[in-house]
KEKE-3310 file (N, C-alpha, C; in steps of 0.2 Angstrom, whole numbers, plus 5000, padded with zeros to 4 digits):
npx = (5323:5334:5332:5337:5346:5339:5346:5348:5350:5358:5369:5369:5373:5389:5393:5394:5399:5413:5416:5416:5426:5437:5435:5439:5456:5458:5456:5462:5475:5474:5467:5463:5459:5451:5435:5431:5441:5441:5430:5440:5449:5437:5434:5421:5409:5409:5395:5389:5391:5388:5374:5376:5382:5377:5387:5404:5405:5394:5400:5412:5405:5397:5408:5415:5406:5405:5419:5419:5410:5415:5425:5417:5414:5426:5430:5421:5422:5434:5433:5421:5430:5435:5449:5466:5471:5479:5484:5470:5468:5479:5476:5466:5470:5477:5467:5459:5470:5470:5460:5458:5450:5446:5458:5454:5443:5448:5457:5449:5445:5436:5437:5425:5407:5401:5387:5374:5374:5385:5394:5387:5389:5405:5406:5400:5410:5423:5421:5421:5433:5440:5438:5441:5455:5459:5454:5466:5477:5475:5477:5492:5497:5498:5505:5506:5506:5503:5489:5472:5470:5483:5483:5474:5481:5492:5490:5484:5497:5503:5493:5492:5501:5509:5514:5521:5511:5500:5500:5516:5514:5503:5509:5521:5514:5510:5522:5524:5517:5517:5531:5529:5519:5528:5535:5522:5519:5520:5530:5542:5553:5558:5554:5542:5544:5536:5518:5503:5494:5476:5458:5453:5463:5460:5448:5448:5452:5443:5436:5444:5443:5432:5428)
npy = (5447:5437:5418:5408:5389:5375:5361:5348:5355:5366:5357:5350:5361:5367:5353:5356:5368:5363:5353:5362:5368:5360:5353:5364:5366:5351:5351:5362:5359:5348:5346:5331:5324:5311:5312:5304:5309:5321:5319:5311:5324:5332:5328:5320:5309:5299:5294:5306:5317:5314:5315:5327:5332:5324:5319:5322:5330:5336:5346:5350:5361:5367:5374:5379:5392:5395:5402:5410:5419:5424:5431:5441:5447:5452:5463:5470:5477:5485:5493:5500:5509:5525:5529:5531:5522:5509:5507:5503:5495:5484:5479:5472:5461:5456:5452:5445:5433:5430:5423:5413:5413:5415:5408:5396:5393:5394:5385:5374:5372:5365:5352:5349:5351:5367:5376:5387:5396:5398:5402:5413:5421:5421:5430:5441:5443:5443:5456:5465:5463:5466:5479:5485:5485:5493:5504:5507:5505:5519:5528:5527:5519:5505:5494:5494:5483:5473:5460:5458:5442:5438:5442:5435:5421:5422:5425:5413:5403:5406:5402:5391:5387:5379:5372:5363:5367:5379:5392:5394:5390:5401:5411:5412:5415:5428:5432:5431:5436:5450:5453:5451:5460:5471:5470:5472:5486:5503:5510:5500:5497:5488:5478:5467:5449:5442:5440:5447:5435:5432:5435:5423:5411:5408:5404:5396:5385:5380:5373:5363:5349:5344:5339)
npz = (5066:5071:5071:5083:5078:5081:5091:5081:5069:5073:5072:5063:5051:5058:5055:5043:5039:5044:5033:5023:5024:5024:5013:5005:5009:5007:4990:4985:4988:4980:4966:4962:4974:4980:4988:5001:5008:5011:5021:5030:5032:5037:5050:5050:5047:5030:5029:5034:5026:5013:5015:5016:5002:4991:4979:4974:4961:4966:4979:4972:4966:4975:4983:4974:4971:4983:4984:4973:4978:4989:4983:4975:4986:4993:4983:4980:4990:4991:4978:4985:4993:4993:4997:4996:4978:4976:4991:4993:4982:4986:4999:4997:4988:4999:5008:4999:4996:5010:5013:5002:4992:4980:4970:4973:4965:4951:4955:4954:4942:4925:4932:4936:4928:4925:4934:4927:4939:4943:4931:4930:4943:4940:4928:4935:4944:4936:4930:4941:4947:4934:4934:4948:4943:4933:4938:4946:4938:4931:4941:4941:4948:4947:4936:4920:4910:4915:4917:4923:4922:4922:4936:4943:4941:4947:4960:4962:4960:4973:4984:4982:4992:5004:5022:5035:5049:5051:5053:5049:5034:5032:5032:5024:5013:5014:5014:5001:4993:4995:4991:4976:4976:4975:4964:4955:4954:4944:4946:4942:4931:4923:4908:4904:4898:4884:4880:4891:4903:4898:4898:4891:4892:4904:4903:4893:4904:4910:4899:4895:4901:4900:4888)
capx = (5327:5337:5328:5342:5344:5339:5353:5351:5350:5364:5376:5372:5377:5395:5396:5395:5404:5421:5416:5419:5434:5440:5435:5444:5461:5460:5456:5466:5481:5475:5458:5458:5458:5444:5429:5434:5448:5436:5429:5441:5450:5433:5431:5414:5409:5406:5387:5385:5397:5386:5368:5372:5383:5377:5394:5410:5403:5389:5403:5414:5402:5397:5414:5416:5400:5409:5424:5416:5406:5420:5429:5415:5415:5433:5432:5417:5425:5440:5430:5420:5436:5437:5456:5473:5470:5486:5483:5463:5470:5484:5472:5459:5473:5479:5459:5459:5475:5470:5452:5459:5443:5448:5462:5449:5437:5452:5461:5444:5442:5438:5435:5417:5404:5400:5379:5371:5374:5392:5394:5384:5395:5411:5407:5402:5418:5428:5418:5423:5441:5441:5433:5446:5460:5459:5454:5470:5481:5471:5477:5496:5499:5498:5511:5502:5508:5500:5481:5468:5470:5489:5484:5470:5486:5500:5488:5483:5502:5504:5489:5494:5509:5507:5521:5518:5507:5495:5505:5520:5511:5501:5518:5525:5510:5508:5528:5527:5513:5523:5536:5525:5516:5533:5537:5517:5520:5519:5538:5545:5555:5559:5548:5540:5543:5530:5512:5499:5487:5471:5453:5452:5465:5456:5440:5449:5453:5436:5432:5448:5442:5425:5426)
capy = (5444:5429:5413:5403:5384:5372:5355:5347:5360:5369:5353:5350:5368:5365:5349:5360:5372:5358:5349:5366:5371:5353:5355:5368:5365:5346:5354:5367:5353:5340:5344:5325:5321:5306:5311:5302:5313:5326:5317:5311:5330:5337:5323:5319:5301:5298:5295:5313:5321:5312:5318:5335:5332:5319:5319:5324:5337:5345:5347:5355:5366:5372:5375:5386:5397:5399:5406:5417:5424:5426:5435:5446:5453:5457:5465:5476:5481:5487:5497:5506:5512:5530:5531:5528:5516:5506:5506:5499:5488:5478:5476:5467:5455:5452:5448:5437:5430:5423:5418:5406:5413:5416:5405:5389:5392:5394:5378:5367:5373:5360:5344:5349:5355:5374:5379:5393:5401:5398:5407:5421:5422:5422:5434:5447:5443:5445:5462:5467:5463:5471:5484:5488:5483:5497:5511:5505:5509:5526:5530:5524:5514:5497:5495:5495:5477:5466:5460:5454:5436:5439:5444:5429:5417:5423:5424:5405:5400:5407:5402:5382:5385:5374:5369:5359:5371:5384:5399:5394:5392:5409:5419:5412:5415:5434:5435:5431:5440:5456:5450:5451:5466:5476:5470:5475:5495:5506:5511:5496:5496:5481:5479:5459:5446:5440:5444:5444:5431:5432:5431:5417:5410:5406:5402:5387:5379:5374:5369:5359:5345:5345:5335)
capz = (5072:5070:5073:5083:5074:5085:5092:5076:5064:5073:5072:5052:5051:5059:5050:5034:5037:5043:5027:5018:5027:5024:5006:5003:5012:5003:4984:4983:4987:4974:4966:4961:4978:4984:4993:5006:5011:5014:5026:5035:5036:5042:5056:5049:5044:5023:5026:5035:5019:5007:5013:5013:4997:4987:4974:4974:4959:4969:4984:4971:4964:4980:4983:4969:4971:4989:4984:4970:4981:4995:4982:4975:4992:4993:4979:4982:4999:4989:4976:4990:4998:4989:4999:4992:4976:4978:4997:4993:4980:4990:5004:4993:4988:5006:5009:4992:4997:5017:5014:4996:4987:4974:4969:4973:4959:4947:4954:4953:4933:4923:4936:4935:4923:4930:4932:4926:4943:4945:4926:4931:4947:4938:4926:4941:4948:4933:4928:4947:4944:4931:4936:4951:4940:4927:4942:4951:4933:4930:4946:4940:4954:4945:4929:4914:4905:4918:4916:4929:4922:4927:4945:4943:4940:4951:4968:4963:4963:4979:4988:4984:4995:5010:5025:5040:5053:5046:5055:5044:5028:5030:5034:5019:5006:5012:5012:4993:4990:4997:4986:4970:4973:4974:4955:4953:4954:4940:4946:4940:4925:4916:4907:4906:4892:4883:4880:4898:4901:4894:4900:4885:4894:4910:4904:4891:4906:4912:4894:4893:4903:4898:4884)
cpx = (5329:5336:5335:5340:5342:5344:5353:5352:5357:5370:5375:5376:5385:5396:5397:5401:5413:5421:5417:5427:5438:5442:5439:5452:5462:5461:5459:5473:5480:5467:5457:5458:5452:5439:5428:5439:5446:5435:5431:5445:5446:5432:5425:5415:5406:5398:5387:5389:5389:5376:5371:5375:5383:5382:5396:5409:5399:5395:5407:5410:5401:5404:5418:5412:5404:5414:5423:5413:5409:5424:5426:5415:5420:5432:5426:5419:5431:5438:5426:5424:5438:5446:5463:5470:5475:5486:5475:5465:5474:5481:5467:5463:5475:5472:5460:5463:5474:5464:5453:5454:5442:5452:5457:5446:5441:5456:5456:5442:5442:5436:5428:5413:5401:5393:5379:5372:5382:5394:5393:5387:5401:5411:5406:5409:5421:5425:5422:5431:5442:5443:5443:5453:5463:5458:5463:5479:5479:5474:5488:5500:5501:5500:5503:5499:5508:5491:5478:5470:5479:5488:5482:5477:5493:5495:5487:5488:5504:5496:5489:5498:5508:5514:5517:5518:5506:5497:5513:5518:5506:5506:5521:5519:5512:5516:5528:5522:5514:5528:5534:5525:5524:5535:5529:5518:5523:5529:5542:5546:5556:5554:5548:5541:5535:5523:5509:5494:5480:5464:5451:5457:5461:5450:5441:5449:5447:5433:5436:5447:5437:5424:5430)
cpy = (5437:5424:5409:5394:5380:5366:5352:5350:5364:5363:5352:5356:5368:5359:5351:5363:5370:5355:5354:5368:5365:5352:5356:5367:5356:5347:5357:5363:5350:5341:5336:5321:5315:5313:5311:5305:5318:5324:5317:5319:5334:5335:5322:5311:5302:5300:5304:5319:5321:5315:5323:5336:5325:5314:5323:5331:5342:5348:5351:5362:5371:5376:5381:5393:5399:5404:5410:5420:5427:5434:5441:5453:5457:5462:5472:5480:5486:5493:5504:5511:5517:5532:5530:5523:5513:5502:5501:5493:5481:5474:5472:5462:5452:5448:5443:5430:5423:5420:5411:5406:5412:5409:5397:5387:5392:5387:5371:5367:5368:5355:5345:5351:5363:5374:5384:5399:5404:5402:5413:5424:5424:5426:5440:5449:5445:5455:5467:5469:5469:5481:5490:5489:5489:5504:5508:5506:5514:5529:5532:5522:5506:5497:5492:5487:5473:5466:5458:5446:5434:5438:5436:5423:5418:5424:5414:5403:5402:5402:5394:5380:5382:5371:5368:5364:5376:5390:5402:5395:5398:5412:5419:5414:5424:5437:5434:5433:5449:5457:5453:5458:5474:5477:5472:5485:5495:5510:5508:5495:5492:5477:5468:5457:5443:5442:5442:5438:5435:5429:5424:5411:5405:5401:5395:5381:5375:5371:5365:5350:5343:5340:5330)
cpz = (5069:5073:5075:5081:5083:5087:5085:5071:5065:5072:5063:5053:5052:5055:5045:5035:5040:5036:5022:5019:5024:5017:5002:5004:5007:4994:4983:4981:4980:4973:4962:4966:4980:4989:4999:5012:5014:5020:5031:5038:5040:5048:5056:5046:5037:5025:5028:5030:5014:5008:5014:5005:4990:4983:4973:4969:4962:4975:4980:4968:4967:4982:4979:4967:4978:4988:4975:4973:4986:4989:4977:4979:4993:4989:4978:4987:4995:4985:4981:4993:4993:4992:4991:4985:4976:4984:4995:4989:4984:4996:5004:4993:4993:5007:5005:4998:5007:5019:5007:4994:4984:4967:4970:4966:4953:4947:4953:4945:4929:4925:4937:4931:4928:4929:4929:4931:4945:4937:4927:4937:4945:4933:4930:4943:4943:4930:4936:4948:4938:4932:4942:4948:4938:4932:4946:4944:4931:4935:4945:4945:4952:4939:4923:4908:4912:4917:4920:4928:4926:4934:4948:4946:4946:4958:4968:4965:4970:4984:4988:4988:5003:5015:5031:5046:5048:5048:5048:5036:5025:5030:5026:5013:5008:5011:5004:4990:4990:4989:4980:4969:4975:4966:4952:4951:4949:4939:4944:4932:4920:4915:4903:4898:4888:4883:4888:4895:4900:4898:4897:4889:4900:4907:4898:4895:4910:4904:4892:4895:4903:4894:4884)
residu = (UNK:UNK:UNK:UNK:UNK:UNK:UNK:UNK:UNK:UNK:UNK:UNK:UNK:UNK:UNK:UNK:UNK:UNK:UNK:UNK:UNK:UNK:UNK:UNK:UNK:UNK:UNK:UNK:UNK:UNK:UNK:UNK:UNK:UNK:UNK:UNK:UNK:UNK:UNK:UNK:UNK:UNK:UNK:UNK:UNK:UNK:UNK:UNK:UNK:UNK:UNK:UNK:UNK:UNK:UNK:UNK:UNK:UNK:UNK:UNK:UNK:UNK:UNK:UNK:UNK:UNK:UNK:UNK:UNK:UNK:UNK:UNK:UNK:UNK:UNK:UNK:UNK:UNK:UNK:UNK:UNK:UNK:UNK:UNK:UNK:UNK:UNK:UNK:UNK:UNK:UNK:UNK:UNK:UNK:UNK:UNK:UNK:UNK:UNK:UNK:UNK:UNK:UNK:UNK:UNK:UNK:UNK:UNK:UNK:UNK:UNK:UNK:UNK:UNK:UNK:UNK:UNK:UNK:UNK:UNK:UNK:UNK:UNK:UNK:UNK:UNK:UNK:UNK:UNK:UNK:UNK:UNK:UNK:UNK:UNK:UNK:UNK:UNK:UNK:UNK:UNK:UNK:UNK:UNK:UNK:UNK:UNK:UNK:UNK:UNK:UNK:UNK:UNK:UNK:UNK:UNK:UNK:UNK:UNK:UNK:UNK:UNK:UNK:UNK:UNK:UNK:UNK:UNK:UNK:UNK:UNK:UNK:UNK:UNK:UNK:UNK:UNK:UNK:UNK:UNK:UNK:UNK:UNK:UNK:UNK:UNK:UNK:UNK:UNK:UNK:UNK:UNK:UNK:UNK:UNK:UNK:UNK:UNK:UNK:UNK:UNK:UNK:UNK:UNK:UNK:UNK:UNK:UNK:UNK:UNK:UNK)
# end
């Protein structure tokens, strides 16, 4: 049974979870954003930011265990789903694509040193990716000469895309995520320049900032 929190334990709790929301919605924009910005997005005052997150790194950190673990899930829910693969696949992305789970922990890469937990997170999740990736070409619903880090890359550029009210800016992310996954199908001809990006790829860019 669920112990309900009591008044101040339930008002941390909401505090948190504006200060993730807030978080999120300000990093994705400009992860060198201030601190402070958080703040004033979530309607929280700096001190009650700063005890629950002491510095701007553990707020990112958290931040990107969130959205690896947000996109764990989608991506187990997708694999379960023995239906249509094409159908299970697109549906995964739409999920990725309106929680920004994924695309977070790719746009914070770098602005902080990653833990032990957040690596072990990130390799589940790319093993997952994977995972679906390759049952989703097997199936040949998904063209041959794209990679996961591809998919990795092309939901990021969309999920940056932001216009004044949050109705307009989701209409426009899943209209171009629509968009995409029409040039994604395996019935699509012309064939791409250049080689795919690369797990190596990805994983340079948290060691580019690093030193």
């Amino acid at each position: 049974m669920t112990v309900p929190l009591n008044g101040r334990r339930a008002e941390a709790a909401r505090n948190d979870g504006r200060i993730l929301d807030a978080a999120r919605e300000v990093f994705l924009a400009d992860p060198s954003a201030p601190i402070a910005a958080v703040a004033t997005n979530a309607g929280v005052g700096i001190s009650a930011l700063y005890r629950r997150y002491p510095s701007k790194q553990h707020l990112l950190q958290e931040l990107a265990k969130d959205g690896l673990t947000r996109f764990i899930a989608d991506l187990k829910v997708a694999l379960a789903d023995d239906g249509d693969p094409w159908n299970a696949y697109t549906a995964c992305l739409r999920r990725v694509l309106d929680g920004r789970s994924q695309a977070l922990a790719q746009r914070l890469a770098g602005t902080f040193p990653p833990t032990a937990e957040l690596t072990a997170l990130a390799a589940r999740a790319g093993k997952l990716h994977d995972t679906l990736h390759r049952r989703t070409q097997r199936a040949k619903a998904l063209r041959k000469d794209v990679s996961t880090a591809d998919i990795t890359l092309l939901l990021e550029a969309i999920m940056v895309i932001e216009m004044p009210g949050a109705d307009r800016g989701t209409a426009l992310r899943r209209r171009y995520l629509a968009l995409i996954l029409q040039s994604l199908r395996a019935t699509h001809a012309d064939r791409l320049p250049g080689p795919a990006a690369a797990e190596n790829d990805l994983n340079a860019r948290w060691r580019s900032k690093e030193t």
